[in-house]
N, C-alpha and C positions, 0 to 999 in steps of 0.2 A: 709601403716604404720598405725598401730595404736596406738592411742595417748590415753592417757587418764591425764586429766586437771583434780588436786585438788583444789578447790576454795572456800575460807574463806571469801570474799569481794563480799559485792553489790554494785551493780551501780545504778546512782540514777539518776531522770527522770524528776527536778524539773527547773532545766536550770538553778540551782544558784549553786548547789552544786558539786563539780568538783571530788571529790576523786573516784576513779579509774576508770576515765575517761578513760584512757590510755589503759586498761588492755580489750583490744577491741579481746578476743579471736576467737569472727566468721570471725574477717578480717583479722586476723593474720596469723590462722590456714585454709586451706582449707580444710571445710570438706565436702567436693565432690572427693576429691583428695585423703583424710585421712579418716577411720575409728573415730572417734574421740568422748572417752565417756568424763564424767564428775561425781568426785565425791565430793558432796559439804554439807555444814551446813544449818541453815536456814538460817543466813544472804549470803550464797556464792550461796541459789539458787537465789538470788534475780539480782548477777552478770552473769550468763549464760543466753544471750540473742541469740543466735543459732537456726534455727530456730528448733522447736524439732522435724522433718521432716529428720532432718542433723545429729539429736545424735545418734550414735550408741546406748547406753549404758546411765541412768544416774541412781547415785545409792546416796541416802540422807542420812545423820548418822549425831549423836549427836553433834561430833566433830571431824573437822578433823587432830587436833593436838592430839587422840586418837592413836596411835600407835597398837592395837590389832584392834578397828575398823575402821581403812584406810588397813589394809592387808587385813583383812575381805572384806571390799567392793572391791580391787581391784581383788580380787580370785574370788567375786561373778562377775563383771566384765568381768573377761577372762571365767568363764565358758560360759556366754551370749554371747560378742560381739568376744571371740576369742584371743588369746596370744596378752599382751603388749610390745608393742617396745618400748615406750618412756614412762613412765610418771613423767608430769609435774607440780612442786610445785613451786610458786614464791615469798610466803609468809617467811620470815627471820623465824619467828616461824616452820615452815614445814619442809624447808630444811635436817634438818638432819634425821627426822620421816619419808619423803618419799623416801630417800637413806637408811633406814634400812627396808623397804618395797619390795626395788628393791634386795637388798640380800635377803630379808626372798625367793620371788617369784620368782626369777633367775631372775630379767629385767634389759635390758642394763641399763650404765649412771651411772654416779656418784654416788659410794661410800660411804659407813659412816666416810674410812676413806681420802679419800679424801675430804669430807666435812667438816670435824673435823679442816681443816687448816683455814677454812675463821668463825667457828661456833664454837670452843671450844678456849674458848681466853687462856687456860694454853698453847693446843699445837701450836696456832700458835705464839708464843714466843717461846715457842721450838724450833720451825725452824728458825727463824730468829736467834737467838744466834747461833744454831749451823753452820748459815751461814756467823757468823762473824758481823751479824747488830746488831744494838744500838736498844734496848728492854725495858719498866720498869724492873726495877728486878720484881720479884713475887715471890710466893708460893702457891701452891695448900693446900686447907684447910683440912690435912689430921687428925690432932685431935688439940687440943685447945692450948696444951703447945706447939707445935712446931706452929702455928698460933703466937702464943704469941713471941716465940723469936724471929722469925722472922722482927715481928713489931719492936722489941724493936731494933733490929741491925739495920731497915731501919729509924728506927726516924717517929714519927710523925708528920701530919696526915698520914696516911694511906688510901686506898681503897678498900674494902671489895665490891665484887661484884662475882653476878652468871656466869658461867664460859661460859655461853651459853646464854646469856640474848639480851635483846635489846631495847633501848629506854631508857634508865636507868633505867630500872625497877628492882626492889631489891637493890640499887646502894649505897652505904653508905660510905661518910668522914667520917671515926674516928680521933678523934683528942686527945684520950687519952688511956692507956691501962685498965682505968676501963671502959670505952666505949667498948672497943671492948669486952672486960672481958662478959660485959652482953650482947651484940650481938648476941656471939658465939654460945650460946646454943638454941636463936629463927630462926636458918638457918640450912638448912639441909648441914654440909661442906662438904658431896660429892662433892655436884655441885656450889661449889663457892671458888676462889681463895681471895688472898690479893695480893696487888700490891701498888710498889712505887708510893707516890704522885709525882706528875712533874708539878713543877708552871711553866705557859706560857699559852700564846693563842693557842688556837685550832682552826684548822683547817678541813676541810673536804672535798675527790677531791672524783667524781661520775664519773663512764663512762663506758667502756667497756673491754675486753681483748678476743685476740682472740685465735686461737689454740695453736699459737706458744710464749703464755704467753707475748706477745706485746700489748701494751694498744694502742688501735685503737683509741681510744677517751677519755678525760677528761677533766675536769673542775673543778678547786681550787675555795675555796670555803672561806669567814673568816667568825666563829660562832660568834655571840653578844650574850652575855653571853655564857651555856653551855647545854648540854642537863640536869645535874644532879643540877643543879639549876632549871631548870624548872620543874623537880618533885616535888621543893620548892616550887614554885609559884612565878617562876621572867619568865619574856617571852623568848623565844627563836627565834633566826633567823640566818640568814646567808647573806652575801654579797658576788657575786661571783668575784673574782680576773681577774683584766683586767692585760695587760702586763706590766711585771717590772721582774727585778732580781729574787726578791723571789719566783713569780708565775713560774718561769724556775726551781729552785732550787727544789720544792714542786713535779713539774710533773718530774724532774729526779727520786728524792725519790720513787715517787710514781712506777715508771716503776723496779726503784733495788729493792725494796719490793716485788711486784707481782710475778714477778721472782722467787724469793727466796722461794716462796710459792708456785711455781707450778700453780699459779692458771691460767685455760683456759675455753673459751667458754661462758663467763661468765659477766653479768655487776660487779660493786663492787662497794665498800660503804667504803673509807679509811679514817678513823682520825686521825691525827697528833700533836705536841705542836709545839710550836717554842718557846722556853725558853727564858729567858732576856739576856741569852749569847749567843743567837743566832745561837742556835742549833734546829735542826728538832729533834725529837723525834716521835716514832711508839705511838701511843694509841692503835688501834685494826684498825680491815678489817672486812668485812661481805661481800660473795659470792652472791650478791642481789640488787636492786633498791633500794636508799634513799629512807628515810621515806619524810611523810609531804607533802612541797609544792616543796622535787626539781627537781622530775621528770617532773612536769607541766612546772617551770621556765625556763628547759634544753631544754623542748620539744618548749615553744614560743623563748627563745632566738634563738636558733638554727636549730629547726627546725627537732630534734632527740627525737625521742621519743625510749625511751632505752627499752621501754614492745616490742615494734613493733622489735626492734633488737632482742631482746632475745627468744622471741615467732618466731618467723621464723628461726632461726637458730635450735631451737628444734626442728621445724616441718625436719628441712631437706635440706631449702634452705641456697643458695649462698649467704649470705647477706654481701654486700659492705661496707667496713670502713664507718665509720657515718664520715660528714668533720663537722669542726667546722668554719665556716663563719662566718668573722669580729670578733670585741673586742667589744662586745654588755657588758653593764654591767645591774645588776639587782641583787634580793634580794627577800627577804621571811623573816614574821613575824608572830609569834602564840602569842598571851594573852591568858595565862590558865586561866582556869574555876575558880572561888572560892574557896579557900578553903573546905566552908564549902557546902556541896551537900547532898543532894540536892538541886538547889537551883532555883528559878524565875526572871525569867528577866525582870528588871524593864525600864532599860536604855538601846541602846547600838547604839552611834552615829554613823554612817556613817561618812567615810573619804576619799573617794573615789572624793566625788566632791572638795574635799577642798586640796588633797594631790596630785596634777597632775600625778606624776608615782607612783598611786597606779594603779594597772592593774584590779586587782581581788580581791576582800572583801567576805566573808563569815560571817556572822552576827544573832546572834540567833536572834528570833522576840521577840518583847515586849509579854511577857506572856509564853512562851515556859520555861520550866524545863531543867535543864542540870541534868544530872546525873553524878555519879562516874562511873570510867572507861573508855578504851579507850585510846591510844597513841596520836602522834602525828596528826593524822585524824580524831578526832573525833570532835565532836563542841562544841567549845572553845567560851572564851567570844568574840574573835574576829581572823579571821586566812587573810594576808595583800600578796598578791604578788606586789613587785613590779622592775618597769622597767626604765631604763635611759640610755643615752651616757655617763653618768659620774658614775664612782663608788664611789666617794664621795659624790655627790647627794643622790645619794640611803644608804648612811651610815648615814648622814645627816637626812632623813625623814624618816631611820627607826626609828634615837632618837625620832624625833620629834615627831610619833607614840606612843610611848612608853611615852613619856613627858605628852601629849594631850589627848590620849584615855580616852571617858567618857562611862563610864560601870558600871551598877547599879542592884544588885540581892536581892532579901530578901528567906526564909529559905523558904523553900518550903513544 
């Protein structure tokens, strides 16, 4: 077979810094067994550690979220190492660019529009209503007056967000119709819907699904705060759900949703509310690995590292239901950067020896610059894994994080 891996993401060599650790493609992929090129940016050549003895093929370009130059390089590609069978995108940004790749160049694998169900949040509400599940309402942002009544029939606030985003990125509460009034015209409304506000906690369940749209693996998740708060600058994390009622209730939903969407062969990334009337409500799905710190947390709680699943199922092999051993609980904490960026780091305490189930700190050095830019992986004023037998232990010393953290920048 031949494979060919697009890769946006470096790996880093520093022994502190963990982000995409995981995404171990010379040991996931056999390439003695596979033909296997790679086509990557400057930051994703810095993640292809294969020995280049092994690469079929590697081919560099500006960007590989470029849609005319990821076809480009895959055509240069197959002229070199020979027809693709597989290629592999695992980047939420990618997904839908290297399925209109594989139709431009006839290669097996998912679809634009099978992609479209875990990547375009108008159509997978589409499917889910028309499957009879509980949806926000929405509207696709076809011009401004019907954007408008829309809003006005749903009540405000509202959320105005891109239709294919991630991270909260472009992500906006309105909370008035002169708000949105002057919005409207700074966003391109092709690619961006409005959608019901839904007050309640959020949730979020990571794990796998296999051919036959049966979730082989998951784990519910509760957020502290939200993700579109933390484009605020309030922190964001998560505590994973040990057993009780609602953790059964969250993994039924999660298995009627999946379903409903067809989705297979695939990790995924589900959001949910649970309202004060104590109802589950859908937020959105992404066909992909959590951001941040939960694939690390998934991978020490348990022992599953969902890149190692997903990357050899591509390659071709058998790979065995990941099991989920014991009711470990644990958690994950990001402190955003400063507002104001660039900026220098003056302060930033270590917590690690004073907070016992902190497992893993990430901590800019005194004098290092943060910049703007970057998601959840990037380096933050402080990014906290941590680990317990108790899940309110770990809820507990998230606040307490949160309460305590001494972090100190001046303008840079």
């Amino acid at each position: 077979m031949h494979i060919v891996i697009v890769n946006r993401w470096p790996r880093f060599s520093d022994g502190v810094r963990w982000d995409n650790e995981l995404t171990r493609y010379e040991e996931f992929i056999d390439h003695d067994r596979h033909r296997v090129s790679y086509v990557v940016d400057e930051l994703g050549a810095q993640g292809v550690l294969a020995d280049p003895a092994k690469i079929a093929s590697c081919v560099r370009i500006g960007d590989v979220n470029d849609f005319d130059a990821l076809r480009g390089a895959v055509a240069e590609i197959t002229e070199l190492a020979g027809p693709v069978d597989q290629l592999v995108a695992l980047s939420e940004f990618t997904l839908e660019i290297a399925a209109r790749v594989r139709e431009a160049l006839g290669i097996p694998g998912p679809t634009p529009d099978e992609v479209a169900v875990y990547r375009d949040k108008v159509r997978m509400k589409q499917e889910l209503i028309k499957a009879g599940l509980r949806a926000p309402r929405f509207a696709a942002c076809v011009d401004p007056s019907q954007v408008l009544s829309f809003a006005e029939d749903c009540g405000y606030p509202v959320i105005l967000k891109p239709v294919d985003g991630a991270a909260s990125i472009g992500v906006h509460r309105v909370e008035s119709e002169a708000e949105l009034a002057e919005l409207l015209p700074t966003v391109d409304l092709s690619r961006y819907e409005l959608e019901e506000f839904i007050e309640g906690d959020i949730y979020h369940v990571d794990g796998y699904i296999g051919a036959g749209s049966e979730v082989r693996f998951q784990v519910a998740s509760h957020y502290v705060s939200d993700c579109l708060a933390f484009g605020a600058g309030a922190p964001l994390g998560s505590v994973v759900l040990q057993q009780s009622p609602l953790r059964e209730r969250i993994e039924a939903f999660t298995q009627e949703y999946v379903s409903a969407l067809g989705m297979y062969d695939t990790p995924f990334h589900l959001e949910l509310f649970l309202t004060p009337e104590d109802e589950l409500v859908f937020l959105e799905i992404g066909g992909r690995i959590g951001g941040g710190e939960v694939p690390h947390l998934l991978n020490k709680l348990f022992g599953v590292n969902l890149y190692e699943v997903w990357l050899r199922s591509l390659a071709g092999e058998t790979v065995p239901a990941p099991v989920k051993s014991g009711d470990p609980a644990g958690g994950w904490l990001i402190i955003p950067k400063p507002a104001d960026l660039p900026a220098r780091v003056v302060r930033a305490e270590p917590l690690s020896g004073r907070v016992p189930t902190v497992w893993r700190e990430l901590l800019p050095r005194v004098g290092e610059v943060l910049q703007p830019g970057g998601a959840y992986d990037a380096l933050h004023s402080g990014r906290f894994i941590l680990l317990h037998e108790d899940q309110a232990q770990v809820e507990t010393d998230i606040q307490h994080i949160i309460d305590t953290f001494e972090f100190e920048a001046t303008s840079a």
